[in-house]
ChimeraX commands (.cxc) that place a marker at each C-alpha (Angstrom):
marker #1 position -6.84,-20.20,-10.22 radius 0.5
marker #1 position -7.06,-16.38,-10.73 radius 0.5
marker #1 position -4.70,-15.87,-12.93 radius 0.5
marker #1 position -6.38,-18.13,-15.49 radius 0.5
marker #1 position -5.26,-17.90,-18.97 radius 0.5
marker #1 position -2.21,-15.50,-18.04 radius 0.5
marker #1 position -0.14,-18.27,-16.66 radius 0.5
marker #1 position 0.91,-20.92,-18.00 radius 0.5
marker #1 position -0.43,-24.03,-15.80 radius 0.5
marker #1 position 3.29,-25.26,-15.27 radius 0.5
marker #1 position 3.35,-22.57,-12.77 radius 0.5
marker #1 position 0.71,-23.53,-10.67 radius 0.5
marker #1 position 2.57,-24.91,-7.95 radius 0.5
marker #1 position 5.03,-22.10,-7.49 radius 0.5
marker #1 position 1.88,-20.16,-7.13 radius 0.5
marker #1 position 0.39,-22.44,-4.66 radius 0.5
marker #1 position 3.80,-22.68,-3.07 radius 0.5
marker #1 position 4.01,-18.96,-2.84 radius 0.5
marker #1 position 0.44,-18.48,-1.36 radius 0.5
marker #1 position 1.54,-21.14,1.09 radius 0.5
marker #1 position 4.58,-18.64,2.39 radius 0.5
marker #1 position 2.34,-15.59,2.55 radius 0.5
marker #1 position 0.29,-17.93,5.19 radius 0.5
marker #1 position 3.11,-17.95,7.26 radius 0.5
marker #1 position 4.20,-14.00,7.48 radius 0.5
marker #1 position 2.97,-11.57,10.32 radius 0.5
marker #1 position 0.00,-8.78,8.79 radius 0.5
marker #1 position 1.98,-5.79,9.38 radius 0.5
marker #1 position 4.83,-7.39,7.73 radius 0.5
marker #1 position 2.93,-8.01,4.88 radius 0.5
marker #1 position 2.01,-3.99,4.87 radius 0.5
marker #1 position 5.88,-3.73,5.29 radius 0.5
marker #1 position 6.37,-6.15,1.72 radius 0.5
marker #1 position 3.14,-3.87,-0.05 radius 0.5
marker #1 position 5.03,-0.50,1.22 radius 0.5
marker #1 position 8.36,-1.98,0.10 radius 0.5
marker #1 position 7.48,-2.35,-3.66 radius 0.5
marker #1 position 5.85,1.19,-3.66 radius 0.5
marker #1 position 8.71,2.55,-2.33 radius 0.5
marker #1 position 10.72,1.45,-5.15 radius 0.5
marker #1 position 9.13,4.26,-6.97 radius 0.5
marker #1 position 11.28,6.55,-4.64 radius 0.5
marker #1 position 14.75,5.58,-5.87 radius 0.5
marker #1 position 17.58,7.94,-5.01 radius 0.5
marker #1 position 15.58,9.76,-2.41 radius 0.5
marker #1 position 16.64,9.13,1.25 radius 0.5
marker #1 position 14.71,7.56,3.86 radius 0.5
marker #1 position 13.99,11.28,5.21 radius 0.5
marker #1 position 13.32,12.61,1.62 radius 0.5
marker #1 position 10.31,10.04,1.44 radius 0.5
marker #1 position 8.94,10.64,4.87 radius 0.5
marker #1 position 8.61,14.17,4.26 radius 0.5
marker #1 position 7.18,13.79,0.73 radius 0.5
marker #1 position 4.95,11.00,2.01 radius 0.5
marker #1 position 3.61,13.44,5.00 radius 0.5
marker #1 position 2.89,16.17,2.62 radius 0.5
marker #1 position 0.49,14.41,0.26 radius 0.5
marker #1 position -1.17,12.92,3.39 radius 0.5
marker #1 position -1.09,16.74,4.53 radius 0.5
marker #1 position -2.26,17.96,0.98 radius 0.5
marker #1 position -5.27,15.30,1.04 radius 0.5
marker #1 position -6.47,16.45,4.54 radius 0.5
marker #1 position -6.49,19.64,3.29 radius 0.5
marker #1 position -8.84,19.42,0.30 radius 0.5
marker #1 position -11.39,17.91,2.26 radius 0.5
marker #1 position -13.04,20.78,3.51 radius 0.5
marker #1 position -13.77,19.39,6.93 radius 0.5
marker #1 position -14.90,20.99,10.07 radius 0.5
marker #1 position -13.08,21.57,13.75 radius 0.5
marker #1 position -13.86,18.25,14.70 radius 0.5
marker #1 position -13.47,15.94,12.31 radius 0.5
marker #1 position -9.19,17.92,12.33 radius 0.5
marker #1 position -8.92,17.10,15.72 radius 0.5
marker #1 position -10.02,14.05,15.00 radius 0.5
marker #1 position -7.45,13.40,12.65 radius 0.5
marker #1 position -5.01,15.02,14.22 radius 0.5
marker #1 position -5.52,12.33,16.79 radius 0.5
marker #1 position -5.55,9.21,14.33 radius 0.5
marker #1 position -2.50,10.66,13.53 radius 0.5
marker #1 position -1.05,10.54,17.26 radius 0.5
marker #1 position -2.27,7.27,17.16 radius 0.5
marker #1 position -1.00,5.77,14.09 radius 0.5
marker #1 position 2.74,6.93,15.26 radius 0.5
marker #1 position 2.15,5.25,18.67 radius 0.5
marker #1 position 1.47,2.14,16.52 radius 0.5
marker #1 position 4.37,2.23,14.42 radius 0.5
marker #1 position 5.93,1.26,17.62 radius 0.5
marker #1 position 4.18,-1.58,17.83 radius 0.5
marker #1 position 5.29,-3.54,14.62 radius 0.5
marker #1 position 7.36,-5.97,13.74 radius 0.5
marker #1 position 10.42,-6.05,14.16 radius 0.5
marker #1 position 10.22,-4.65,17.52 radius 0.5
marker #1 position 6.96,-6.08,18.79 radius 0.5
marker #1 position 5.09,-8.97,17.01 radius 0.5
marker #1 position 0.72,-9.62,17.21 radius 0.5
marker #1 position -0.01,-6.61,18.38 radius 0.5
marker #1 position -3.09,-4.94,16.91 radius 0.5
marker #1 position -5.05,-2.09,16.93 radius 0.5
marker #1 position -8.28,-3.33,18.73 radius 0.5
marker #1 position -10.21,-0.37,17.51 radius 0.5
marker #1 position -8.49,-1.54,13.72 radius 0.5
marker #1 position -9.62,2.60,13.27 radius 0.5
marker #1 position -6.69,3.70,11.89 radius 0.5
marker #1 position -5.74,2.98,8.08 radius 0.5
marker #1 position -2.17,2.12,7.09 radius 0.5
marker #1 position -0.17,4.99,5.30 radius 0.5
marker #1 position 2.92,4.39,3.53 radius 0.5
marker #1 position 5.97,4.23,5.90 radius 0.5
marker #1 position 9.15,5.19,4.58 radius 0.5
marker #1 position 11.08,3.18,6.67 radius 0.5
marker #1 position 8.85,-0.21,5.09 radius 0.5
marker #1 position 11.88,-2.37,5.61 radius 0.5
marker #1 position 10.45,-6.49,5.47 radius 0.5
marker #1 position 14.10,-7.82,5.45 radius 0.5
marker #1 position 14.77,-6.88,8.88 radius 0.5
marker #1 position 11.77,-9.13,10.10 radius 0.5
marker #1 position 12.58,-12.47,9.66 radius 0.5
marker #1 position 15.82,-13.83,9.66 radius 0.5
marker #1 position 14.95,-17.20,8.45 radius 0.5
marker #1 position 14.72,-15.86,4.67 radius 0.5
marker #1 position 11.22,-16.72,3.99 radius 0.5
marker #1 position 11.01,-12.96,2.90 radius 0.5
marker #1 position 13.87,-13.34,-0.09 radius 0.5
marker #1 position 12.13,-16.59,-0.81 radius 0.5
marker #1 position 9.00,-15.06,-1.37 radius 0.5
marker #1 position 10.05,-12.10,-3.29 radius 0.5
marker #1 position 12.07,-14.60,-5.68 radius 0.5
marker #1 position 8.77,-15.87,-6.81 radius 0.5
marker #1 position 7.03,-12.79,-6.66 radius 0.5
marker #1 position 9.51,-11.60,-9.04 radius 0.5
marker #1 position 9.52,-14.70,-11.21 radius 0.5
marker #1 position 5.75,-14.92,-11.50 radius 0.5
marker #1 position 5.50,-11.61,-12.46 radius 0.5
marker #1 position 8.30,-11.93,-15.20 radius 0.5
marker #1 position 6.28,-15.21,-16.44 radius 0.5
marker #1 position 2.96,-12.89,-16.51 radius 0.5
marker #1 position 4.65,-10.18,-18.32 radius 0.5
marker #1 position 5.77,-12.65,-21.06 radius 0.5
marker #1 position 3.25,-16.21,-21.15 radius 0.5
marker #1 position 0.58,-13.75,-23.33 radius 0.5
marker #1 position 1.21,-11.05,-24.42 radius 0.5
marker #1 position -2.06,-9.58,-25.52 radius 0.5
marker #1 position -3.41,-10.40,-22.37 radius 0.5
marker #1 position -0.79,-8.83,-20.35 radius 0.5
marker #1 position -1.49,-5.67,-22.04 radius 0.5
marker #1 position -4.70,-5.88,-21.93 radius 0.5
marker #1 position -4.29,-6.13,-17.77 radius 0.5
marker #1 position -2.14,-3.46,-17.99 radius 0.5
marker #1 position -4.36,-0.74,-20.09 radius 0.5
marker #1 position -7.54,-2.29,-17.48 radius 0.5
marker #1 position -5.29,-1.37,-14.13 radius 0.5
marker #1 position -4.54,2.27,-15.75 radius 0.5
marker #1 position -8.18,2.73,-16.31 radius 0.5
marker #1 position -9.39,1.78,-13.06 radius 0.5
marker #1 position -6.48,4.39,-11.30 radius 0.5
marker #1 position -7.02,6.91,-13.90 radius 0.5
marker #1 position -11.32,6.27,-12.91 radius 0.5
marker #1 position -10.14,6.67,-8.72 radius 0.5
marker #1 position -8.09,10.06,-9.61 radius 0.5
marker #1 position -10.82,11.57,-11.55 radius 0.5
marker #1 position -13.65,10.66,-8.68 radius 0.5
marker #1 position -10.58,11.83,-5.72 radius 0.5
marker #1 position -10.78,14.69,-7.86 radius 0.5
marker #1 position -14.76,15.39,-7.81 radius 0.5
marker #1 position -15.27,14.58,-4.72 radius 0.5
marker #1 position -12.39,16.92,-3.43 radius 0.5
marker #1 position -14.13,19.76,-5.60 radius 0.5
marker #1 position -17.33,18.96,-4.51 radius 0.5
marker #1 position -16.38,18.99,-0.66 radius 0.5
marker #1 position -14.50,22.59,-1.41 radius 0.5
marker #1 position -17.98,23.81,-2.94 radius 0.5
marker #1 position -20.10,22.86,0.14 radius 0.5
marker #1 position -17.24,24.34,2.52 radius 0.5
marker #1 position -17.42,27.54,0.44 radius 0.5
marker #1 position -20.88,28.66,1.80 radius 0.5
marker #1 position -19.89,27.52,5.84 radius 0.5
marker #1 position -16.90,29.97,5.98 radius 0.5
marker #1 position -18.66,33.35,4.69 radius 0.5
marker link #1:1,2 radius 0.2
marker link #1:2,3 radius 0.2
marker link #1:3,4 radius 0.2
marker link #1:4,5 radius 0.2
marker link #1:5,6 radius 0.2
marker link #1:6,7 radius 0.2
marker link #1:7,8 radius 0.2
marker link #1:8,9 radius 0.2
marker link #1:9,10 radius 0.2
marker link #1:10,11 radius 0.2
marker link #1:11,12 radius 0.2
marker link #1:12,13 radius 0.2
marker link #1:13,14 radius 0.2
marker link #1:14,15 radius 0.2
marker link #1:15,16 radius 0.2
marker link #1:16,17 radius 0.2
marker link #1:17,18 radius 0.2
marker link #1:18,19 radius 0.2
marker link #1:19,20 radius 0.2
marker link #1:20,21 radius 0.2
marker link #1:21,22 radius 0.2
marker link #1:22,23 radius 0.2
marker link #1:23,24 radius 0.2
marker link #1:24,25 radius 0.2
marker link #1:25,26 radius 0.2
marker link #1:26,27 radius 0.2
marker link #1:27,28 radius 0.2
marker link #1:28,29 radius 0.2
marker link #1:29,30 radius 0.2
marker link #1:30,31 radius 0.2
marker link #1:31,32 radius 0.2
marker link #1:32,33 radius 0.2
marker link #1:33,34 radius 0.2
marker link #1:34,35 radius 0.2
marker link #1:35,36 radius 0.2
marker link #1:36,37 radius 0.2
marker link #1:37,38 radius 0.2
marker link #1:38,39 radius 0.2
marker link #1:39,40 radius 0.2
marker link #1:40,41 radius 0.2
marker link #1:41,42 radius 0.2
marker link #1:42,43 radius 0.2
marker link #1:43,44 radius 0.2
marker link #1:44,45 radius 0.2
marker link #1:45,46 radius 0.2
marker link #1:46,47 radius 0.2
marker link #1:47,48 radius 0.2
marker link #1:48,49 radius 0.2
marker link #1:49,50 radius 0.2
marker link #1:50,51 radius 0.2
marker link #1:51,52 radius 0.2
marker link #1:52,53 radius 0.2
marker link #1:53,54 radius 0.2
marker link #1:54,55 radius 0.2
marker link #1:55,56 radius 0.2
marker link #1:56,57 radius 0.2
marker link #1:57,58 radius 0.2
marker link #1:58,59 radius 0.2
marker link #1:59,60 radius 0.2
marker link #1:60,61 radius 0.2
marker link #1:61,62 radius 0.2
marker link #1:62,63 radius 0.2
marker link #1:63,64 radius 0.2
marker link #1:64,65 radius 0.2
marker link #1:65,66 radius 0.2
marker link #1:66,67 radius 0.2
marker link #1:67,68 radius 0.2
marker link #1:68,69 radius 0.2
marker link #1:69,70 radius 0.2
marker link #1:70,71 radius 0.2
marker link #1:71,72 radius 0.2
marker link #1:72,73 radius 0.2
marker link #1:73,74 radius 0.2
marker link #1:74,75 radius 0.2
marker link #1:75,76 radius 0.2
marker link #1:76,77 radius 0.2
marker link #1:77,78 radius 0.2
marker link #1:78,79 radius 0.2
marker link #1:79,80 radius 0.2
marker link #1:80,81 radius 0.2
marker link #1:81,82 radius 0.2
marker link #1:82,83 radius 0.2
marker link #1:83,84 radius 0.2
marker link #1:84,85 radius 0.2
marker link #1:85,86 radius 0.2
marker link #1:86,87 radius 0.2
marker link #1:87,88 radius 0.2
marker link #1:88,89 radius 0.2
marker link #1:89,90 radius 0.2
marker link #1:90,91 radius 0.2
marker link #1:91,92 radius 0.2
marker link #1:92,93 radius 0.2
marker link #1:93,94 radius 0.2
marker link #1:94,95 radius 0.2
marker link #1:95,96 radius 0.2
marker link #1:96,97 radius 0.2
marker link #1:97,98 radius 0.2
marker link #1:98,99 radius 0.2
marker link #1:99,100 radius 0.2
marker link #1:100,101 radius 0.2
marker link #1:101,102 radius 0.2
marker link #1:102,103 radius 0.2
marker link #1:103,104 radius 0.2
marker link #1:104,105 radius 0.2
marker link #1:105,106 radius 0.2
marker link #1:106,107 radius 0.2
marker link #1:107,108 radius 0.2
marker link #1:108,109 radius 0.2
marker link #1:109,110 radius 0.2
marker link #1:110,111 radius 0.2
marker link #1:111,112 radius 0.2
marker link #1:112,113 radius 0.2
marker link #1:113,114 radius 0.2
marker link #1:114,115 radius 0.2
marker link #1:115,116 radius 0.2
marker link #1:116,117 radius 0.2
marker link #1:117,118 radius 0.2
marker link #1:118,119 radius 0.2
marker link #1:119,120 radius 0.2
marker link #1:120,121 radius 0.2
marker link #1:121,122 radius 0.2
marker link #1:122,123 radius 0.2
marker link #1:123,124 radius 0.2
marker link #1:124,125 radius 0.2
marker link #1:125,126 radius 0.2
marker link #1:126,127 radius 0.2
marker link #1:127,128 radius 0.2
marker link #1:128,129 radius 0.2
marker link #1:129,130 radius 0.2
marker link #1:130,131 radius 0.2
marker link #1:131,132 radius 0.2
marker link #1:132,133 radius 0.2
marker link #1:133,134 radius 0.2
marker link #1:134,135 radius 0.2
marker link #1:135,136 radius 0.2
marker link #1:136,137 radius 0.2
marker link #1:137,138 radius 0.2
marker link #1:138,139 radius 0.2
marker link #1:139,140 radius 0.2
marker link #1:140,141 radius 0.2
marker link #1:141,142 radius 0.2
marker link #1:142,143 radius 0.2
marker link #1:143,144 radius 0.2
marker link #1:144,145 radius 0.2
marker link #1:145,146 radius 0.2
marker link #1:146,147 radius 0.2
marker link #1:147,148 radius 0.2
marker link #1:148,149 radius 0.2
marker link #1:149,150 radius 0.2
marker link #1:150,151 radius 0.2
marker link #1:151,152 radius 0.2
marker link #1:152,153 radius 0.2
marker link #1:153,154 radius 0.2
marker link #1:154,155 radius 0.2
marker link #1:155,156 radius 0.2
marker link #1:156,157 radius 0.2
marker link #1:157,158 radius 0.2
marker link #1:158,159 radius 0.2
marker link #1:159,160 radius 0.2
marker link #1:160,161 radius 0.2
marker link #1:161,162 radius 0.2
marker link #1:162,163 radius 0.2
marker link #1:163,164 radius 0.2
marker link #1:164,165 radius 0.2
marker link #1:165,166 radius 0.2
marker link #1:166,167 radius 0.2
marker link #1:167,168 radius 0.2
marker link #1:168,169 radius 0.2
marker link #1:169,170 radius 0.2
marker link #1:170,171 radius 0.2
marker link #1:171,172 radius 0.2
marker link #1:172,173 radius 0.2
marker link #1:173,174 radius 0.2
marker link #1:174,175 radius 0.2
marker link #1:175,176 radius 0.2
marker link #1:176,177 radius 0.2
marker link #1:177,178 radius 0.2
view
């Protein structure tokens, strides 16, 4: 098992049990579960509030990039496209996917996988997401923080090379516009 030595091995069928119910839920709705917990970090903010803040990093990101008339239209495109697809999750329309699987999943505000299934297998599911995580927080201690200060490093390690390579890409525009 993964999680080796940070649970205790009375929990290993609640994790098998849980891995069993992921089996059974739709991709995008698991993008919907993953988009769900981030969201959390939005409390108080509004549906609308989140979309726009969401749309101005992704605007903010495109923007350091340094890239050339094409490769905008090309995004600007993706971006037509990844709208059309919205349309084209669950709840309102179930297996369909992207054939060209081009365009990357961005947050969506709206991430709501409640409304998907009505049968409850997404409560169920979060229940022992929730208590598996409570039992890792607490079964070791040392190790948990030791996870913990590992995660931060490798985020803190993602930021700093986001941050290069968006100063590197604004150096080599630099000479193309004068």
């Amino acid at each position: 098992m993964i999680w080796e030595g940070y649970s205790h091995p009375s929990r290993t069928e609640q994790w098998i049990s849980a891995s069993e119910k992921l089996r059974h839920i739709n991709a995008h709705v698991i993008q919907d579960m993953e988009d769900y917990v981030m969201l959390d970090g939005f409390k108080g903010k509004s549906v609308d509030q989140m979309s726009k803040i969401i749309e101005n990093d992704l605007t903010q990101r495109k923007k350091r990039k340094g890239k050339t008339k094409e490769e905008e239209e090309e995004e600007r495109a993706e971006d037509k496209r990844r709208r059309f697809l919205e349309q084209m999750r669950p709840p309102y329309i179930w297996n369909f996917f992207d054939q060209g699987g081009n365009t990357p999943h961005i947050l969506r505000a709206e991430a709501d996988p409640f409304k998907c299934y009505v049968d409850g297998r997404i409560q169920s599911l979060f229940e022992d997401i929730h208590a598996l995580g409570i039992h890792l927080t607490k079964n070791d201690d040392a190790r948990w923080k030791l996870l913990v200060k590992y995660t931060v490093e490798i985020f803190k390690a993602e930021y700093k090379k986001e941050q290069e390579d968006a100063a590197q890409d604004a150096a080599q525009a630099a000479p193309a516009k004068k």
